[in-house]
C-alpha positions as CSV (number, residue, x, y, z in Angstrom):
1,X,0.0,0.0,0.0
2,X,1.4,3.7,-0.9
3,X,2.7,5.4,1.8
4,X,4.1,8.7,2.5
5,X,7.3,9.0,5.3
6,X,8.1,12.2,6.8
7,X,10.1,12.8,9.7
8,X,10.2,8.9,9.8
9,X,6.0,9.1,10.3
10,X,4.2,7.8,8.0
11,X,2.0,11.1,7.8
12,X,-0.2,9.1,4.4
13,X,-1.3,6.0,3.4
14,X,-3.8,4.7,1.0
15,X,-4.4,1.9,-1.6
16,X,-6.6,4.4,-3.3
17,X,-3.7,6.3,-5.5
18,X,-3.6,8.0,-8.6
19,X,-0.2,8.9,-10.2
20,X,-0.3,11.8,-12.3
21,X,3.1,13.0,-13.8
22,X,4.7,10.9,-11.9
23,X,3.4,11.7,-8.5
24,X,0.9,9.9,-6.4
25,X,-1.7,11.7,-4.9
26,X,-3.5,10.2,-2.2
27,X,-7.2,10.8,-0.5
28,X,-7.1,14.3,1.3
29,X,-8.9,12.1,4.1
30,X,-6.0,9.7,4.3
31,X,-3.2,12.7,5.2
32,X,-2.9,12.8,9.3
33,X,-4.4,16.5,10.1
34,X,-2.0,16.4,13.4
35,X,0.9,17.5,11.1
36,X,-0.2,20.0,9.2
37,X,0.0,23.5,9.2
38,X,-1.9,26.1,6.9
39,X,0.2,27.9,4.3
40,X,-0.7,31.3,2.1
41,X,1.9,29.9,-0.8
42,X,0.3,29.0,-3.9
43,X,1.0,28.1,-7.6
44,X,-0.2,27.7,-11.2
45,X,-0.7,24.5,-13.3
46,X,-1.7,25.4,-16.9
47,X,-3.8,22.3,-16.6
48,X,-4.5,21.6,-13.2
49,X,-5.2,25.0,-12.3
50,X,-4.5,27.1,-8.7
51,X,-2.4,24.5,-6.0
52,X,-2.3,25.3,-2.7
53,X,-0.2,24.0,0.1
54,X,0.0,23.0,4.0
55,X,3.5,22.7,5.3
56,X,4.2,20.0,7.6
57,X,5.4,20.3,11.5
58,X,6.0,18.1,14.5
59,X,8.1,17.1,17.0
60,X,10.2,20.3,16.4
61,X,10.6,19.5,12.5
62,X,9.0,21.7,9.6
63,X,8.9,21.7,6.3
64,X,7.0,24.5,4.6
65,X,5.1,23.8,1.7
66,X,5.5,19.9,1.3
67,X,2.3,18.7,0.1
68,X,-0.2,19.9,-2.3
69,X,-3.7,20.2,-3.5
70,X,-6.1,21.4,-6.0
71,X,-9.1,22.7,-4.0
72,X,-10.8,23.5,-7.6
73,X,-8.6,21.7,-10.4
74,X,-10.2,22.1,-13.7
75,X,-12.1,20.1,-15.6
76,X,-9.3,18.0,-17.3
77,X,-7.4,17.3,-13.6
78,X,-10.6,16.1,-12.1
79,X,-8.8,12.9,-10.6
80,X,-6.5,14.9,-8.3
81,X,-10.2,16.7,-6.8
82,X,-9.8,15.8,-3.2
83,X,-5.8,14.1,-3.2
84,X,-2.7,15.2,-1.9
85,X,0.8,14.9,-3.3
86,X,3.8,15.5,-1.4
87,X,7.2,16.5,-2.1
88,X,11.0,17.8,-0.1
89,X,12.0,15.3,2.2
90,X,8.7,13.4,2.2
91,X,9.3,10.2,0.8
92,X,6.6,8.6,-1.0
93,X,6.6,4.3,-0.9
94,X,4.0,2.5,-3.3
């Protein structure tokens, strides 16, 4: 089952995956809330559309910015409605 590793936590895990451009995006609802922390950073996608981003925290540890989201993707990047992908030193297991 995909996993995602940060800080040695698995902070993710899900067998229901999607890769797209080689990255998996797992269920929003599969991301442990307890390590997140909002962020204001955001970027484009010409086809996915606005991403925004929670940086991760715990046990004295943070890494800004390290996973992902499309709260409105567009119509073509419907699949990653609802996922997460993760990047920086998380490392993502499938």
């Amino acid at each position: 089952m995909p996993k995602a590793i940060w800080n040695d936590e698995v902070i993710a895990e899900s067998d229901d995956t999607v890769v797209v451009e080689g990255r998996i995006y797992f269920p929003r609802e599969s991301l442990r809330e307890d390590v997140l922390a909002p962020s204001d950073t955001h970027s484009i996608c010409p086809w996915k559309g606005k991403a925004s981003y929670y940086t991760l925290t715990s046990n004295g540890h943070t890494t800004p910015d390290a996973v992902w989201f499309y709260p409105e993707p567009k119509p073509d990047a419907k699949i990653v409605r609802d996922r997460v992908a993760f990047w920086k030193d998380v490392k993502v297991e499938d």
